[in-house]
C-alpha positions in Angstrom: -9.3 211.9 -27.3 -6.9 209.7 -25.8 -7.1 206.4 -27.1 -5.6 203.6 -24.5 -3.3 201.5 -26.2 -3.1 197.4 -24.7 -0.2 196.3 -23.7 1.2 192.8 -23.7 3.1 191.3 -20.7 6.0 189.5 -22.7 6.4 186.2 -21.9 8.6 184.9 -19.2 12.3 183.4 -20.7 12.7 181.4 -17.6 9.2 179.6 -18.4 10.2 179.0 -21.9 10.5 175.1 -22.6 14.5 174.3 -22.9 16.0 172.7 -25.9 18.5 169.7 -26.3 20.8 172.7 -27.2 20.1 174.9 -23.8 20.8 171.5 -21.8 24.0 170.6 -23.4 25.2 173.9 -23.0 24.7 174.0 -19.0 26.2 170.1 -18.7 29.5 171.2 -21.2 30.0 174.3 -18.5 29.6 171.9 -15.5 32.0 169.7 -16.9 34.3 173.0 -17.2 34.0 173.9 -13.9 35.0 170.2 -12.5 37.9 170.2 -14.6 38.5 173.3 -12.8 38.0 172.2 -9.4 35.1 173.9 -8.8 32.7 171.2 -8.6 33.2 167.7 -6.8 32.7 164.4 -8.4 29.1 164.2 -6.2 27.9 168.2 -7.0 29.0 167.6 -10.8 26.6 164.1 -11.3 23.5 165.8 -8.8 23.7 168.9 -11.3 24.5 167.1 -14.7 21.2 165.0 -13.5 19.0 167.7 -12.8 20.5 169.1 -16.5 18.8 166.1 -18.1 15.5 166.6 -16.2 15.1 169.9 -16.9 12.2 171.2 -19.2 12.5 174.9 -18.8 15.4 177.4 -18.9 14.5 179.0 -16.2 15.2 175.1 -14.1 18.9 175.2 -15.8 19.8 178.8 -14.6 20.7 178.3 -10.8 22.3 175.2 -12.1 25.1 177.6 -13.2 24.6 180.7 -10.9 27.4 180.3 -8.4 29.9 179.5 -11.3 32.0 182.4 -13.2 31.5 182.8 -16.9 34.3 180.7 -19.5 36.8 183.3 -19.2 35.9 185.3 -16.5 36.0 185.3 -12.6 33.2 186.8 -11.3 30.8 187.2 -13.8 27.7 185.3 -13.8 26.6 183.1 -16.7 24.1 184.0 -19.3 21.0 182.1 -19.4 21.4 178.9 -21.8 20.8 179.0 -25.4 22.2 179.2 -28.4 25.8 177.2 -28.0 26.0 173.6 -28.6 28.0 171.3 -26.9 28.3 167.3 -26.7 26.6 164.9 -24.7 28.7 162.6 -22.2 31.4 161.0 -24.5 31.3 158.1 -26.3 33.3 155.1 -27.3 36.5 156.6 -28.4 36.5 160.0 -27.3 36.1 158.8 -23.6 40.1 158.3 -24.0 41.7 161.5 -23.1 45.1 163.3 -22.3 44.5 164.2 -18.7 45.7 163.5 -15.5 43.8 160.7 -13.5 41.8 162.1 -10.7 42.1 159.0 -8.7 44.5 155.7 -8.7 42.8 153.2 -6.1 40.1 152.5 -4.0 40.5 150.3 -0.4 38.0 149.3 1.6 38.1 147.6 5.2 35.5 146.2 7.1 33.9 149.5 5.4 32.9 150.8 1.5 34.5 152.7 -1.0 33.1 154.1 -4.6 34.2 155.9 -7.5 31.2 157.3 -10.0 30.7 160.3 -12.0 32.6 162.5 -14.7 36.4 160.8 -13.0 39.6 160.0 -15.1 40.6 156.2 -15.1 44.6 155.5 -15.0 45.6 152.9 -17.0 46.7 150.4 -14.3 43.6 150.9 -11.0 43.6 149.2 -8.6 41.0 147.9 -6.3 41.1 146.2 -2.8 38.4 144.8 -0.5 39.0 143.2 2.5 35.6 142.7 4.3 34.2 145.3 2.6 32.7 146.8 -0.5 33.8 148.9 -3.4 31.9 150.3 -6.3 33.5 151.7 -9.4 31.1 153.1 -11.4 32.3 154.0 -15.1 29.2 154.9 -17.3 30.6 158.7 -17.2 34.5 157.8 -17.0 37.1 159.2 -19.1 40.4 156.8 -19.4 44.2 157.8 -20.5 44.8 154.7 -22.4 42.7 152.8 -24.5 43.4 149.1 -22.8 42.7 149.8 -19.3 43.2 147.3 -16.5 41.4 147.2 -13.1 43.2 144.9 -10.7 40.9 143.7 -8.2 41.6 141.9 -4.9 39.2 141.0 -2.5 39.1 139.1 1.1 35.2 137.9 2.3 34.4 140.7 0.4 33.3 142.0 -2.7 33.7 144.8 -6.0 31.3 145.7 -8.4 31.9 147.6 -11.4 29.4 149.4 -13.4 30.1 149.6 -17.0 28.1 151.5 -20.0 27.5 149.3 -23.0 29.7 151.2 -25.5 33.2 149.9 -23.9 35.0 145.8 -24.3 35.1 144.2 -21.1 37.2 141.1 -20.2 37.6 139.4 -17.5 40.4 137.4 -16.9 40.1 137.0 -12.4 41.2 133.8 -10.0 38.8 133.1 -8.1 39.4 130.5 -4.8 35.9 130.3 -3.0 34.5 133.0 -4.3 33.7 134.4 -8.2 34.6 136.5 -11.4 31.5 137.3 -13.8 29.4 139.8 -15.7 26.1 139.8 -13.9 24.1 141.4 -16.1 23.6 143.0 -19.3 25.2 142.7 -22.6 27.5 145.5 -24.6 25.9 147.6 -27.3 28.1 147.4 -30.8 31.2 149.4 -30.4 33.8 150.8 -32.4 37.4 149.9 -33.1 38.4 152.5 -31.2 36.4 151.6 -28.3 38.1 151.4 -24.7 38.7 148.3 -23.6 38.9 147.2 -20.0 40.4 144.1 -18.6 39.5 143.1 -15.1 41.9 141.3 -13.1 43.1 139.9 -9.8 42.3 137.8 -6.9 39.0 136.9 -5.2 39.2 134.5 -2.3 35.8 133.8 -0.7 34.5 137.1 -2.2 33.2 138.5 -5.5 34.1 140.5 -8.3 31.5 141.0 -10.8 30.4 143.4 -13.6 26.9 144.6 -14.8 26.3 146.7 -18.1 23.9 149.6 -16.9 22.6 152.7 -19.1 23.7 155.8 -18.4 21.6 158.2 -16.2 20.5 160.5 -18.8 20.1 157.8 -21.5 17.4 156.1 -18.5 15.7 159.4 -18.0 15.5 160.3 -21.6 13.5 156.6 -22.0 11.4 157.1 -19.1 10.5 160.6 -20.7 10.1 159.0 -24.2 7.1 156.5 -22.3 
C-alpha cells in the first residue's frame, strides 16, 4: 500500500512582511549606488520613498534589481534581510568629507531646485531674478559644520526647506521685500548640530525658511494613525 504523503506549498519570501532591518538595508544600497553615480538625485528620493512604504520584501526587490551587488559588477542583489544599516543621518553625522555635488542654483524668469540625498558646500549660493528657487535640505549632507547660503533675489523669491534637527539663522537685507522662517520650529539638537546661516539680498522679493519633517519620518506617522 502506498500511502500519499501531503505536501506543503512553502510560503512565498516575496509576500513575507519586511522588517525595519530589510528597509534600511535596500535605502543604505541606494545611497551606494548614488554615491556611485548610478542613481540621480530624482531616481534616488522616488526609490528611497517607495523603501519607506514598502511592507513586503518582495515590494523592495526591483527596488535594487538593475543595480550590481557591493563589490561586484554584474551580479544582482540578494533579496533584503539580515544587514542593518542607518536611517537618513542625523544632526552631526549629516557633516561629511565629500565633495559637494552642486555649488549654486540661478533662476530667471524660470525655477530651479535642489532636494534629495545632495552634498551642501560650505559657501552656496542662490540667485533669483524673477524666478523661483527651492533648496530642499531635509536629506542634505554638508562639508562644514557652519554653512552659509547666500541668497539674492530680484521680484523674486527662495525657499528653503530645512529638517528640525539643524540651527538656522537668518541674518538677510531686505529692501521691499522679506527674510523669515515661515513655519515650524527646530526639534532639540546637539552641539554638534550643523548650523546654517542664511544670507544676502532681497529687493522686492522673498527669502523665507519653513522647518518640514522628513518624508519617511511623515509616512512612518501617517502609518502609526
Amino acid at each position: 500500500m502506498v500511502e500519499t504523503m501531503s505536501e506543503t506549498t512553502p510560503p512565498d519570501p516575496g509576500r513575507m512582511r519586511a522588517s525595519d532591518a530589510d528597509r534600511d538595508a535596500v535605502a543604505h544600497r541606494l545611497q551606494e549606488a548614488f554615491a556611485e553615480g548610478r542613481l540621480d538625485p530624482d531616481e534616488h528620493t522616488e526609490r528611497l520613498d517607495a523603501v519607506y512604504r514598502a511592507k513586503t520584501v518582495g515590494e523592495l526587490v526591483p527596488l535594487t534589481e538593475d543595480l550590481p551587488a557591493v563589490g561586484h559588477s554584474t551580479a544582482p542583489v540578494p533579496a533584503p534581510g539580515g544587514f542593518r544599516s542607518p536611517r537618513p543621518v542625523y544632526g552631526g553625522d549629516r557633516i561629511v568629507d565629500q565633495a559637494p555635488t552642486s555649488r549654486s542654483a540661478i533662476a530667471v524668469m524660470g525655477g530651479a531646485d535642489r532636494s534629495g540625498s545632495w552634498v551642501v558646500p560650505e559657501n552656496y549660493f542662490a540667485f533669483a531674478l524673477m524666478g523661483g528657487v527651492e533648496l530642499d535640505l531635509r536629506e542634505a549632507r554638508f562639508t562644514a559644520r557652519e554653512t552659509t547660503i547666500w541668497t539674492h533675489t530680484v521680484m523674486g523669491g527662495i525657499g528653503i526647506i530645512v529638517p528640525d534637527d539643524v540651527q538656522v539663522r537668518v541674518h538677510g537685507l531686505p529692501i521691499m521685500g522679506g527674510f523669515g522662517v515661515e513655519e515650524g520650529t527646530p526639534s532639540v539638537v546637539g552641539p554638534e548640530a550643523p548650523v546654517i546661516h542664511i544670507r544676502g539680498l532681497a529687493v522686492m522679493g522673498g527669502v523665507g525658511v519653513e522647518y518640514r519633517k522628513r518624508k519617511h519620518e511623515k509616512k512612518n506617522r501617517e502609518v502609526e494613525e
